[in-house]
SEGU-95398 format. One record per residue: residue in one letter; z, x, y of N, C-alpha, C in turn. Coordinates in steps of 0.05 Angstrom, whole numbers, plus 5000, padded with zeros to 4 digits. Atoms other than C-alpha are relative to their C-alpha. Layout:
N
<site><tidren>A</tidren><n_z>Z</n_z><n_x>X</n_x><n_y>Y</n_y><ca_z>Z</ca_z><ca_x>X</ca_x><ca_y>Y</ca_y><c_z>Z</c_z><c_x>X</c_x><c_y>Y</c_y></site>
...
//
This chain:
70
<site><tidren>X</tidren><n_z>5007</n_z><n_x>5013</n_x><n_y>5025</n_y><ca_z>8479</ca_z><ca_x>1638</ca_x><ca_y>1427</ca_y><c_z>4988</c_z><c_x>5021</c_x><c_y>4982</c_y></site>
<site><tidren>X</tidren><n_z>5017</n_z><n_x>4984</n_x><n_y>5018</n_y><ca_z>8459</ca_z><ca_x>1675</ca_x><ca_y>1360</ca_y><c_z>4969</c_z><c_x>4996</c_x><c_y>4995</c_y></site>
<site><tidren>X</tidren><n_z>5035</n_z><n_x>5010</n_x><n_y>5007</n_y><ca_z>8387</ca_z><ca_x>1683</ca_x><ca_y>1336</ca_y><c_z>4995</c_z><c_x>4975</c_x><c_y>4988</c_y></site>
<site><tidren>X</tidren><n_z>5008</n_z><n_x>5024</n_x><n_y>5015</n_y><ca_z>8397</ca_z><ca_x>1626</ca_x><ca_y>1286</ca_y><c_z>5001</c_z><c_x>4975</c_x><c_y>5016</c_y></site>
<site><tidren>X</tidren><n_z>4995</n_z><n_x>5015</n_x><n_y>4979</n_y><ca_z>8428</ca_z><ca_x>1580</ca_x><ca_y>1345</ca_y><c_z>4971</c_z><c_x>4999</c_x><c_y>5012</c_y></site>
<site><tidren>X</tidren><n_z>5031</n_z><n_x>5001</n_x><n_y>4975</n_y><ca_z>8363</ca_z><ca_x>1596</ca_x><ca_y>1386</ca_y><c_z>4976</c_z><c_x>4993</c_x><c_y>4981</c_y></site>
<site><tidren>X</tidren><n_z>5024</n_z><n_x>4999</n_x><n_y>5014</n_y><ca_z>8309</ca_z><ca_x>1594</ca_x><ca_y>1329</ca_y><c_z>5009</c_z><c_x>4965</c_x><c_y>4990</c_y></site>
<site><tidren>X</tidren><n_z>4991</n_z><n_x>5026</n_x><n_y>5012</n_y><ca_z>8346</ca_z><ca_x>1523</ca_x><ca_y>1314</ca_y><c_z>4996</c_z><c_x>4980</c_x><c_y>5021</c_y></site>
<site><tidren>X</tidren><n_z>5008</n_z><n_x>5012</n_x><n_y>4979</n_y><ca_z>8341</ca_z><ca_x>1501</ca_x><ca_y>1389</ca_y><c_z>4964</c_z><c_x>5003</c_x><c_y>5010</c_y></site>
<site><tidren>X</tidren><n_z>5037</n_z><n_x>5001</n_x><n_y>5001</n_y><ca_z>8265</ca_z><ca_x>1523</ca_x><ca_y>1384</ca_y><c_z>4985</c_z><c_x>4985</c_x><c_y>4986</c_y></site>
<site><tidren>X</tidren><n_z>5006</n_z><n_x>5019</n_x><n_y>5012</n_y><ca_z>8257</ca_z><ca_x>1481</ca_x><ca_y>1333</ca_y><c_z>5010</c_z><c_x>4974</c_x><c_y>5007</c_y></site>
<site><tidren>X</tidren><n_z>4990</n_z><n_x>5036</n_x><n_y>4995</n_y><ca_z>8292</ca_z><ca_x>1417</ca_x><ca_y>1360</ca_y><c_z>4985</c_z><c_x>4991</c_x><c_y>5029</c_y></site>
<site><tidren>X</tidren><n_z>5013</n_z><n_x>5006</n_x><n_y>4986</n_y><ca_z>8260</ca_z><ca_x>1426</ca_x><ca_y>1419</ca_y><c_z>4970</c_z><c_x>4999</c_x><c_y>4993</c_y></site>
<site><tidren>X</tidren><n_z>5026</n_z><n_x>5006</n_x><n_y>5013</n_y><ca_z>8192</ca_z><ca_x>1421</ca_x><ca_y>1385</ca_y><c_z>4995</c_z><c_x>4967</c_x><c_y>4995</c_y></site>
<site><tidren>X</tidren><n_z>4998</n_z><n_x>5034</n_x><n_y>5021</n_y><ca_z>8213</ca_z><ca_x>1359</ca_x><ca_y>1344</ca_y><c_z>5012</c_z><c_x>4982</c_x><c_y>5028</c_y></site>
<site><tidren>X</tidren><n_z>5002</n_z><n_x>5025</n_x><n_y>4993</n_y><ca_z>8234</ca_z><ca_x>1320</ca_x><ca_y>1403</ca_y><c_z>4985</c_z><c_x>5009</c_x><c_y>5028</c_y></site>
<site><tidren>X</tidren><n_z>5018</n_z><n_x>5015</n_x><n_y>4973</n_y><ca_z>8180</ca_z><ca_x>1328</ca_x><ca_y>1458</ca_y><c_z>4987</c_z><c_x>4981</c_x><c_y>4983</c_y></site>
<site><tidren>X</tidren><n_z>5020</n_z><n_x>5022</n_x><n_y>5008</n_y><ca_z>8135</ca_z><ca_x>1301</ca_x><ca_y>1397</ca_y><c_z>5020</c_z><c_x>4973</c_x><c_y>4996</c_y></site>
<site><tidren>X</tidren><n_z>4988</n_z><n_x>5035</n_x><n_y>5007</n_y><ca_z>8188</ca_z><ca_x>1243</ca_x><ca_y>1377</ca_y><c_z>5000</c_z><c_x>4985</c_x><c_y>5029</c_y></site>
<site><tidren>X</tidren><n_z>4997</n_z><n_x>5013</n_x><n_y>4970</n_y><ca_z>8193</ca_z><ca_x>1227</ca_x><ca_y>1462</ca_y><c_z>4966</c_z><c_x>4989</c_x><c_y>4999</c_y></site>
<site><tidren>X</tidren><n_z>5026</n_z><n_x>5013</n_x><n_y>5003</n_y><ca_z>8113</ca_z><ca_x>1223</ca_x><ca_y>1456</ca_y><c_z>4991</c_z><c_x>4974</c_x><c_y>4990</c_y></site>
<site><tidren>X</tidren><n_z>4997</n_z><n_x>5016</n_x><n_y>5015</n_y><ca_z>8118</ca_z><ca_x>1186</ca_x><ca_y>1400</ca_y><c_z>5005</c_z><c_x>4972</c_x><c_y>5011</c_y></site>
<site><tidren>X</tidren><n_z>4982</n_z><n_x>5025</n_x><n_y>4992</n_y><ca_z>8167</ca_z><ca_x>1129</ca_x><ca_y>1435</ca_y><c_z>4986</c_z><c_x>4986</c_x><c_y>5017</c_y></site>
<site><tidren>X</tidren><n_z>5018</n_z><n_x>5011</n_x><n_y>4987</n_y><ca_z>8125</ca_z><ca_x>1134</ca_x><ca_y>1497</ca_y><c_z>4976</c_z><c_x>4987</c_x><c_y>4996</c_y></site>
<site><tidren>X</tidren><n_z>5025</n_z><n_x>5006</n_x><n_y>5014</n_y><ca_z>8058</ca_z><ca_x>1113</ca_x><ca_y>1461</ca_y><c_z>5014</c_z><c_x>4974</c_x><c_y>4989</c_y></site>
<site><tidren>X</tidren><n_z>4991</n_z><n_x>5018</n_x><n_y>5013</n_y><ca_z>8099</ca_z><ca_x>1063</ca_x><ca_y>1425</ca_y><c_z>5010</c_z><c_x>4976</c_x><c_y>5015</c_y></site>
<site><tidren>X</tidren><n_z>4985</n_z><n_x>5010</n_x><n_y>4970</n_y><ca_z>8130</ca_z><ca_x>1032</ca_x><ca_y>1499</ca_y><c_z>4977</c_z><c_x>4988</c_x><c_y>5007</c_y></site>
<site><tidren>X</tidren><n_z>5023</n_z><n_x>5006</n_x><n_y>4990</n_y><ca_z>8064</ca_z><ca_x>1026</ca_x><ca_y>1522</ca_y><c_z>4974</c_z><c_x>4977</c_x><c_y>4979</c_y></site>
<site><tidren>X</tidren><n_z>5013</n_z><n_x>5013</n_x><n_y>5019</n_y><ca_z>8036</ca_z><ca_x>0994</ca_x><ca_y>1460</ca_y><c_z>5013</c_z><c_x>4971</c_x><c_y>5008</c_y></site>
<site><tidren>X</tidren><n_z>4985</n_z><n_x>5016</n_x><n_y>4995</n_y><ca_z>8089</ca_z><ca_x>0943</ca_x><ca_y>1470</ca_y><c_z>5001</c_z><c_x>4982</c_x><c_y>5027</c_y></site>
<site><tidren>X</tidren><n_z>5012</n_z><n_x>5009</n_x><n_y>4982</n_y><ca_z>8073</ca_z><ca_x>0937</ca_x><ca_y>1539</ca_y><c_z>4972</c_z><c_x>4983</c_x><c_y>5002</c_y></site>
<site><tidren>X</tidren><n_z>5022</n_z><n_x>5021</n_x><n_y>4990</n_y><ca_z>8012</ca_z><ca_x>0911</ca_x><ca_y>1530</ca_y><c_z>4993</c_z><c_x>4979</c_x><c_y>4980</c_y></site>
<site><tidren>X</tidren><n_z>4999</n_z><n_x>5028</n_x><n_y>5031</n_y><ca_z>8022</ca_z><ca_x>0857</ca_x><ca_y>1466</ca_y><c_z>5001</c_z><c_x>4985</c_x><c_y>5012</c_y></site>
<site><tidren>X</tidren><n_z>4992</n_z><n_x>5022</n_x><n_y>4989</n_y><ca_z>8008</ca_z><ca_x>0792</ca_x><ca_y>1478</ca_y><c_z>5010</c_z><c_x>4983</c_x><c_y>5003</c_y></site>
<site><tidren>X</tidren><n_z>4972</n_z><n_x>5013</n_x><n_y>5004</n_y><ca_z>8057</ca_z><ca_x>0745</ca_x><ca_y>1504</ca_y><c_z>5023</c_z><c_x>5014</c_x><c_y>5013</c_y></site>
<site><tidren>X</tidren><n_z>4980</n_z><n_x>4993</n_x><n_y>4987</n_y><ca_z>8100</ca_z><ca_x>0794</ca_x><ca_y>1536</ca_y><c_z>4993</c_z><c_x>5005</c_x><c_y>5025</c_y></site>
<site><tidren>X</tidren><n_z>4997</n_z><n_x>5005</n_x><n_y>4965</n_y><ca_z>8119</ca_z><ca_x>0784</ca_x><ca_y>1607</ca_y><c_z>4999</c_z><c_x>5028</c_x><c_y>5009</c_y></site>
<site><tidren>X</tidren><n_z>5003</n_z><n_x>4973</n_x><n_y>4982</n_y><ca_z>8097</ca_z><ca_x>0824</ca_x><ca_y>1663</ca_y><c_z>5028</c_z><c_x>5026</c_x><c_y>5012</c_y></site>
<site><tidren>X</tidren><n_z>4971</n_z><n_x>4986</n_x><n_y>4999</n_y><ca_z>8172</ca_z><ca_x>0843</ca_x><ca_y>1673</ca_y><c_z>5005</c_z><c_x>5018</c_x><c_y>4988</c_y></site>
<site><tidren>X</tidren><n_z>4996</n_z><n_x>4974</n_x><n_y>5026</n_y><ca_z>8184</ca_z><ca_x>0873</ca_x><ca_y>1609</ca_y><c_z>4982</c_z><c_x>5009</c_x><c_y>5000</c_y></site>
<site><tidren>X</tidren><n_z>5030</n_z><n_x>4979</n_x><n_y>5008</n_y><ca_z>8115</ca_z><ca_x>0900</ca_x><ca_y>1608</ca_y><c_z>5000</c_z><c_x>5025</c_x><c_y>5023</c_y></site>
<site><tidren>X</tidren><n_z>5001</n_z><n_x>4990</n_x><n_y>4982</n_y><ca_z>8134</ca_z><ca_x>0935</ca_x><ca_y>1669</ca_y><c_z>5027</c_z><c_x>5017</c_x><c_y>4996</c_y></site>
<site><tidren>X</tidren><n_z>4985</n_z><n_x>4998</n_x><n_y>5002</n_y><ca_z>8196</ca_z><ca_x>0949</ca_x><ca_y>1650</ca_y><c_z>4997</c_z><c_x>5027</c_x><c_y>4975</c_y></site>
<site><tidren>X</tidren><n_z>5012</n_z><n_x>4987</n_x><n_y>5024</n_y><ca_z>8164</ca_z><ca_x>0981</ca_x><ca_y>1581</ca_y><c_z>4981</c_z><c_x>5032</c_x><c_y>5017</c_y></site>
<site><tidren>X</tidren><n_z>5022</n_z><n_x>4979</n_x><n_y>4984</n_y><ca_z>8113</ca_z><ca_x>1024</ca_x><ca_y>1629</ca_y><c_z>5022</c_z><c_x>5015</c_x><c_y>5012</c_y></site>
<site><tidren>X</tidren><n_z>4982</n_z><n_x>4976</n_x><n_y>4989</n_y><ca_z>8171</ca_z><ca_x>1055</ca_x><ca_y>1667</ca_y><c_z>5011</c_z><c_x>5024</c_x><c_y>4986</c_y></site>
<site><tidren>X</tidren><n_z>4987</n_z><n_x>4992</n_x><n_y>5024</n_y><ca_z>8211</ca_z><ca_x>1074</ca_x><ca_y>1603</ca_y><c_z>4978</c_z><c_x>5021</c_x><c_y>4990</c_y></site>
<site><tidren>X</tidren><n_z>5012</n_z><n_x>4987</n_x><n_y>5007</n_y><ca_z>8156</ca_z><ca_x>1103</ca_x><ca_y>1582</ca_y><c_z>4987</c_z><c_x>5031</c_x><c_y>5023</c_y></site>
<site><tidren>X</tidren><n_z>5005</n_z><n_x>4974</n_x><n_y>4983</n_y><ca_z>8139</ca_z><ca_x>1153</ca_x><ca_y>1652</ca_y><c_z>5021</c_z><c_x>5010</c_x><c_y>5001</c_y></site>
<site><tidren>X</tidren><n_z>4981</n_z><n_x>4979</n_x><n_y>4998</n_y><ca_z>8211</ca_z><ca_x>1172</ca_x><ca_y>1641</ca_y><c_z>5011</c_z><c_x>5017</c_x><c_y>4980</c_y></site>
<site><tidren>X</tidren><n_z>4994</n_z><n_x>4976</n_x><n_y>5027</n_y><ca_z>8205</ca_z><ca_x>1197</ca_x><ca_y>1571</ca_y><c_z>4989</c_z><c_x>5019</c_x><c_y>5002</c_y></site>
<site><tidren>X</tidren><n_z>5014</n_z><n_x>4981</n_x><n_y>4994</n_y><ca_z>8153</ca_z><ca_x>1233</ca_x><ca_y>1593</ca_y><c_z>5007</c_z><c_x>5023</c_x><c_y>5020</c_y></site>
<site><tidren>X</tidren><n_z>4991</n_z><n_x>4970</n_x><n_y>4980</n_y><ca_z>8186</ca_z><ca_x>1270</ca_x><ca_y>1654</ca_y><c_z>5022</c_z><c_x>5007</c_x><c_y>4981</c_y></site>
<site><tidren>X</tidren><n_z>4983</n_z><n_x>4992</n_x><n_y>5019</n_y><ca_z>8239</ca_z><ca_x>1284</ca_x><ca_y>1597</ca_y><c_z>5000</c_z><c_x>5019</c_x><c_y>4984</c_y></site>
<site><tidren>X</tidren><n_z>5020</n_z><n_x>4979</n_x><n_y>5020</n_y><ca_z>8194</ca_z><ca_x>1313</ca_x><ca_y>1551</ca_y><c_z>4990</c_z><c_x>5024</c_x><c_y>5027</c_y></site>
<site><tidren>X</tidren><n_z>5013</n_z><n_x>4973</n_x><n_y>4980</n_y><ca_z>8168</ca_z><ca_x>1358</ca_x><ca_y>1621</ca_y><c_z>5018</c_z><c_x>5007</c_x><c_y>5001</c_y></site>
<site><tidren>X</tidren><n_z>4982</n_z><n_x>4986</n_x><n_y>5008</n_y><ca_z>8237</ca_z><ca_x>1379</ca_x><ca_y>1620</ca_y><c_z>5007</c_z><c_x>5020</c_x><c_y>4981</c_y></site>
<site><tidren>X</tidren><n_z>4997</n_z><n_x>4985</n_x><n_y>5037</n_y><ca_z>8248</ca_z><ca_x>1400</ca_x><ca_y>1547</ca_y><c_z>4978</c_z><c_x>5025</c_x><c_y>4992</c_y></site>
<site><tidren>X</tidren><n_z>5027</n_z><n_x>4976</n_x><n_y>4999</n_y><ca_z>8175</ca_z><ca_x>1435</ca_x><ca_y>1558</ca_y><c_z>5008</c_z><c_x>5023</c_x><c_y>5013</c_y></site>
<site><tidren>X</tidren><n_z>4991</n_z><n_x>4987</n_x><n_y>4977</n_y><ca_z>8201</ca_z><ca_x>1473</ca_x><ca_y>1614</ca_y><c_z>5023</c_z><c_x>5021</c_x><c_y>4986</c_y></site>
<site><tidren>X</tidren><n_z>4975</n_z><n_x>4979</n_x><n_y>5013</n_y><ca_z>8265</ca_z><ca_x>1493</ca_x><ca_y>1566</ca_y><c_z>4987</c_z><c_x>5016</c_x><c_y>4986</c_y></site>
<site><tidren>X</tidren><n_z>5015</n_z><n_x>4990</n_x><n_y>5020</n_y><ca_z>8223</ca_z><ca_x>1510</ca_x><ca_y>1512</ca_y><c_z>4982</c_z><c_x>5023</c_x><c_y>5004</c_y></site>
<site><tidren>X</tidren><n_z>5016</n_z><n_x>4970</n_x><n_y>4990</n_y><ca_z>8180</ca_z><ca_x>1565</ca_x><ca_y>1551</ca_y><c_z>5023</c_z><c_x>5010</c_x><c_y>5009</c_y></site>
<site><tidren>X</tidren><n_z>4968</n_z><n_x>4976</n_x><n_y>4998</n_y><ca_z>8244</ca_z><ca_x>1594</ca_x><ca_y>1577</ca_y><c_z>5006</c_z><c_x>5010</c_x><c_y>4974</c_y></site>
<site><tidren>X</tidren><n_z>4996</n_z><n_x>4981</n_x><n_y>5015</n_y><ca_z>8269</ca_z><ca_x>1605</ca_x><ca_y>1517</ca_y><c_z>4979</c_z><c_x>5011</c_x><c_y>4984</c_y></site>
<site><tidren>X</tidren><n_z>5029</n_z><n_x>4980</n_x><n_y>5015</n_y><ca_z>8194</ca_z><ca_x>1632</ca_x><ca_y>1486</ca_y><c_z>5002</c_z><c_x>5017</c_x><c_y>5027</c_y></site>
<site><tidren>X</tidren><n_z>4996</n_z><n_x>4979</n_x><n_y>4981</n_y><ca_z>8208</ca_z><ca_x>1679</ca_x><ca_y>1552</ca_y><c_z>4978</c_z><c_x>4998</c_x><c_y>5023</c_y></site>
<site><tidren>X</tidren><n_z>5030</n_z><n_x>5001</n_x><n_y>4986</n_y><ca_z>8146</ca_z><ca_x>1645</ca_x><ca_y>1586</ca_y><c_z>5004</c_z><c_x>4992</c_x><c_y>5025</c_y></site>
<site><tidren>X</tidren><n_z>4992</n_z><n_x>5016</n_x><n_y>4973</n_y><ca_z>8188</ca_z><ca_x>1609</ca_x><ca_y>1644</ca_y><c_z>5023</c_z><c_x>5023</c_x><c_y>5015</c_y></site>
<site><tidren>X</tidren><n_z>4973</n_z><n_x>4987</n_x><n_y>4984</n_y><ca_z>8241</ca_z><ca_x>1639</ca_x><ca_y>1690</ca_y><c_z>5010</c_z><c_x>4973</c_x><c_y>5016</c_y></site>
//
C-alpha cells in the first residue's frame, strides 16, 4: 500500500475505534432504559463486549501500523 493508502488507514482506524465506543456506550445506555426486558437488555450488554473486543482489534492494527506492535 502507498503512503497515502496507509496515512488514510491511520486515519479510519482512529475514527472507528471512537465511533465502536461510541455505539457501545449507546448499547449500554439502552440496556438499562426503562421498560426494556432483561433479554434485550442482555442481549444489548453482549453487543456491546463485542464492539469492544472489535475496537481491541482495530487497536492492535493501529499500533502495527504506528510500528508499535509486531
Amino acid at each position: 500500500m502507498d503512503s497515502d493508502g496507509m496515512a488514510k488507514l491511520k486515519t479510519l482506524l482512529g475514527y472507528w475505534i471512537e465511533h465502536n465506543r461510541e455505539h457501545g456506550e449507546e448499547f449500554l445506555e439502552w440496556a438499562e432504559k426503562e421498560g426494556v426486558s432483561s433479554d434485550i437488555s442482555e442481549d444489548l450488554h453482549l453487543a456491546a463486549e463485542q464492539m469492544d473486543k472489535a475496537s481491541q482489534l482495530l487497536v492492535k492494527a493501529q499500533e502495527k501500523l504506528e510500528g508499535k506492535g509486531t
